[in-house]
N, C-alpha and C positions, 0 to 999 in steps of 0.2 A: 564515372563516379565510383568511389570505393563503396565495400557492404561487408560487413563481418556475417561468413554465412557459416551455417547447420545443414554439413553436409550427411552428415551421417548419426547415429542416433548415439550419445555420449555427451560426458562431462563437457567444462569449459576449453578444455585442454585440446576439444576439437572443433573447433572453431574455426575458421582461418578467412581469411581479408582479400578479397578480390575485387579487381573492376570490371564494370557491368555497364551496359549503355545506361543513359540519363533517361525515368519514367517520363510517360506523357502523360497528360493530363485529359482523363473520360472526360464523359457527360457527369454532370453534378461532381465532379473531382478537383483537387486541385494537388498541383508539386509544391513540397514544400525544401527548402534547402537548410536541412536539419541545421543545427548549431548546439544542440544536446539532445543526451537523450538519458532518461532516468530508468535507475537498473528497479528489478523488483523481483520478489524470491519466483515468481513465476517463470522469471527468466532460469532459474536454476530447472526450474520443473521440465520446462516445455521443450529446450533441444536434449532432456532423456527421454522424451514420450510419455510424460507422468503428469503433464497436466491435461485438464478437461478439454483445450481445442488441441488438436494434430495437424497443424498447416503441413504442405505437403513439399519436401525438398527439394531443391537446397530455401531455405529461407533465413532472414537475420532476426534475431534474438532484438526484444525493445518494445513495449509497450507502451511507451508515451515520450513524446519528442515536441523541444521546442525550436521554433526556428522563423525562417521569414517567407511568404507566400512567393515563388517563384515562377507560377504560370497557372491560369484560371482554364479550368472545363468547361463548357458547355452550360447556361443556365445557373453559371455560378453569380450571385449578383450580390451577397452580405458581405465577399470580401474584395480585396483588392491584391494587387502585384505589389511587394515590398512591406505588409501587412508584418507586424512582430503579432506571431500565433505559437500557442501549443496545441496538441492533438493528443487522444486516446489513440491509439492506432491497433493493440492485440498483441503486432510482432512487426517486425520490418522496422521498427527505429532505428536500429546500429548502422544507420549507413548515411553517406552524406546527401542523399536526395529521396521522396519518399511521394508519393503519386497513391491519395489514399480519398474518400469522402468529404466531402466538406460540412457535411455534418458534424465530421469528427473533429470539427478544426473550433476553437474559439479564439477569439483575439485578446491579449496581452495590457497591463498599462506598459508605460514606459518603466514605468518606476521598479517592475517586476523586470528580473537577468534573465537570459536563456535559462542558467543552470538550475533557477526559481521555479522557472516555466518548466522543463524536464520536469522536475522533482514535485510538482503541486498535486495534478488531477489524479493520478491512481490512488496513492496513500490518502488524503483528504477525500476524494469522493466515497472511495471503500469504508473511510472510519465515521464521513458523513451518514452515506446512506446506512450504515449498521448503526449506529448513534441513532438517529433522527426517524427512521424510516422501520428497523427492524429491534430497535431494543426502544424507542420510544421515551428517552432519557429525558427528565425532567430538573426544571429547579430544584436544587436541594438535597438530589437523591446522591447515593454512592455510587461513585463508577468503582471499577479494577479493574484495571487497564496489564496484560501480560504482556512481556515483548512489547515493555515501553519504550525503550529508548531506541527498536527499529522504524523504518520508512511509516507506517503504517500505526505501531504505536506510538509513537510522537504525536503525530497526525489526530489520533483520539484523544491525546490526553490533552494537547491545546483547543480541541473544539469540543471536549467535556468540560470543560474551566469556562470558555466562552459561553456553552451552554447553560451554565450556571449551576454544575453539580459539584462536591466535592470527589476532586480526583486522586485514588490512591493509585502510582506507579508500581507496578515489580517488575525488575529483571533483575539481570545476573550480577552484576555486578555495583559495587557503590558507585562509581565513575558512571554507572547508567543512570543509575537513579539520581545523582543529583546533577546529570544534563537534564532529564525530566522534570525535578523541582525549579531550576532556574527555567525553566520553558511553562509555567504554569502549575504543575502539580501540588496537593498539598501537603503530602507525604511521599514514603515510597518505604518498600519493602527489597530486601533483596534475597532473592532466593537459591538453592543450592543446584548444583548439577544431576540430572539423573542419569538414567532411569535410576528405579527407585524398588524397594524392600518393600516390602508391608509395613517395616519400622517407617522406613523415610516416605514412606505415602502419607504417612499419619502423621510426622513431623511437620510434615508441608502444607497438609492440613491446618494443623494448628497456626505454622505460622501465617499464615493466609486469614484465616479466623483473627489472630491476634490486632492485623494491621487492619480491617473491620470495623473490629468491636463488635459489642453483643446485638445488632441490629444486622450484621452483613452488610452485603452489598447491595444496592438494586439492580446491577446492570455489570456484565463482566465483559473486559474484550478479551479475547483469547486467540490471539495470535502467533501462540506458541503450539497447542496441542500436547500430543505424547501422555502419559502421566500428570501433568501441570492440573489438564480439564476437571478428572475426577477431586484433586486436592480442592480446585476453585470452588467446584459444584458444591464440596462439603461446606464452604462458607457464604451460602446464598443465606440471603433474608427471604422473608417468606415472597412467593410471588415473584422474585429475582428473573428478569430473561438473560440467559447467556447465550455472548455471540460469539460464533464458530466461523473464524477467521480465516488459519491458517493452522497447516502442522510441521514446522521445521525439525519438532523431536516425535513427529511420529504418529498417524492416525490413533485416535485416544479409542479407547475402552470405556461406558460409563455405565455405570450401576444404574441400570431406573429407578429404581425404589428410591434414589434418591431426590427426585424431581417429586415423584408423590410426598415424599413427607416434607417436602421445603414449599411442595407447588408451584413448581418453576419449571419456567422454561427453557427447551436447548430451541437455539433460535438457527438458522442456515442463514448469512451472509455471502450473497454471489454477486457482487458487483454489478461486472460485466455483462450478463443476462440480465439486471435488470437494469441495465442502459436500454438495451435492445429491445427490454418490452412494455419497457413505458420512458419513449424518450422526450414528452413531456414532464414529465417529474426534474427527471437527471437534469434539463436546462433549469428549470426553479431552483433544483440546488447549488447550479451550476455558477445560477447568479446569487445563490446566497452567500456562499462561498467565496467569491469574487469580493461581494460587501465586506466579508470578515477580513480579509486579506487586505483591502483600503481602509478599513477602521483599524489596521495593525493586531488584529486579534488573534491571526494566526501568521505564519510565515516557515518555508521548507527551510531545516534544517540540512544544507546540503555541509558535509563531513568531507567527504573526498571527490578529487575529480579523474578521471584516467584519460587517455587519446582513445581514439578510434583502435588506433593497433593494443591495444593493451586489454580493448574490451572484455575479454577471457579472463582475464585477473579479476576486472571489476563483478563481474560474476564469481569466480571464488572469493573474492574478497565478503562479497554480502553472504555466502552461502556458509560459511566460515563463524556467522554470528558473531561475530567482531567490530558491525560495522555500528555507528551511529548515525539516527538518522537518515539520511540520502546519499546513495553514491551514484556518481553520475557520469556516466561518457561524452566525452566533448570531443568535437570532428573537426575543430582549428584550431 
């Protein structure tokens, strides 16, 4: 079977496509015979050594992969041979066959595509459990959603609309924002490039503020970082939790004083650790999730699809901030 592996510690550009015998399947494990796999800015992080796990080389870049059960482990008994599943996996998706947990595996309707299936469980679970879990988003309240129109914010601004808040989008561009408005949102803002001056800190500020109102927000997603965080923080309403997503422009800087006079909070969003440690929860969401998804409330926007040999692009493509949505590697 082919595997886009990390052999050495570098951009997409080093990347490269080899065949490897076909995994077996442990105790409590099964093989799955991928048919996608959906990209996530982690992937950009983790073959330079820059995100929190360091699996250990060579390994393929992929976090979450959909496809169909190919051979059961030992005391595997919820699923079956031929089973349409997707998986959380970490890493090791980019490849055409994957020998991982059966924990990690859930099953599929029909109605949901491989490329659905790639594309659902990270960005949806990430913006569920920060929504749900660590920002505590209510009827009613204001979200601000940054880095709307990627994986990840899309993902919060359709299951802040589901959850019945009003949702303001911001990104870069008007083309982002109004995929966002047609995907639920009820405005959007759209913001400039930085980094930033102390003029343009306070520009972005305000416009941040502007697209608010005089109440703020109650709940930020902040899946950009850099500069962005400080501007948002200026536009809290009192009590505001903001969640700390991601930093594509850059580990932020934030003024505390500005949490004492808003009285707010900076909240830490880690997904994947808290799969790990309370994997109780993560199934409850897993099937609420599931529900919103057959009630049509939410659905991956997947934008682009690459081949397995191209996988390296589909990485710069997302890393690139161009992308909308979901990009996803497909291995037929």
């Amino acid at each position: 079977m082919r595997a886009v592996l990390s052999k050495s510690v570098g951009g997409p550009e080093t990347l490269v496509i080899e065949d490897l015998p076909s995994p077996v399947a442990g105790p409590g494990q099964v093989v799955l015979s991928v048919k996608a796999c959906g990209v996530n800015y982690p992937d950009v992080l983790i073959i330079e050594d820059m995100y929190q796990f360091k699996p250990t080389r060579p390994f393929a870049p992929g976090g979450e992969v959909a496809g169909v059960v190919k051979e059961l482990g030992e005391g595997v008994t919820h699923l079956k041979v031929g089973q349409r599943v997707l998986a959380n996996t970490g890493w090791g998706g980019m490849a055409e066959e994957l020998a991982l947990d059966a924990a990690r595996v859930v099953p599929i309707p029909d109605s949901m595509s491989f490329e659905e299936g790639a594309a659902f469980m990270m960005t949806y679970g990430t913006s569920y459990y920060g929504l749900k879990d660590r920002g505590y988003l209510k009827p009613g309240q204001t979200l601000l959603v940054l880095g709307a129109a990627g994986g990840v914010g899309l993902a919060a601004v359709e299951l802040g609309k589901a959850m019945g808040a009003k949702v303001i989008a911001a990104a870069s561009s008007q083309e982002k924002v109004d995929l966002c408005i047609a995907r639920g949102a009820d405005s959007g803002v759209v913001y400039p490039t930085g980094p930033f001056d102390k003029d343009g800190k306070k520009a972005l500020a305000n416009l941040f503020k502007d697209a608010c109102g005089p109440n703020g927000w109650d709940v930020a997603y902040d899946a950009v970082g850099g500069d962005y965080a400080e501007a948002t923080i200026r536009a809290a309403g009192w009590g505001g939790k903001f969640l700390v997503i991601g930093f594509p422009a850059g580990i932020p800087s934030v003024p505390l004083n500005l949490t004492l006079l808003k009285s707010c909070d900076i909240v830490g969003v880690f997904w994947g650790a808290a799969v790990a440690r309370d994997p109780k929860a993560h199934q409850q969401n897993v099937k609420e999730l599931m529900d919103l998804y057959a009630a049509g409330k939410i659905k991956p926007h997947v934008s682009e699809t690459f081949p397995l040999e191209r996988a390296g692009e589909a990485i710069a493509h997302l890393a690139s901030r161009k992308a909308l949505g979901k990009v996803v590697v497909v291995t037929g």
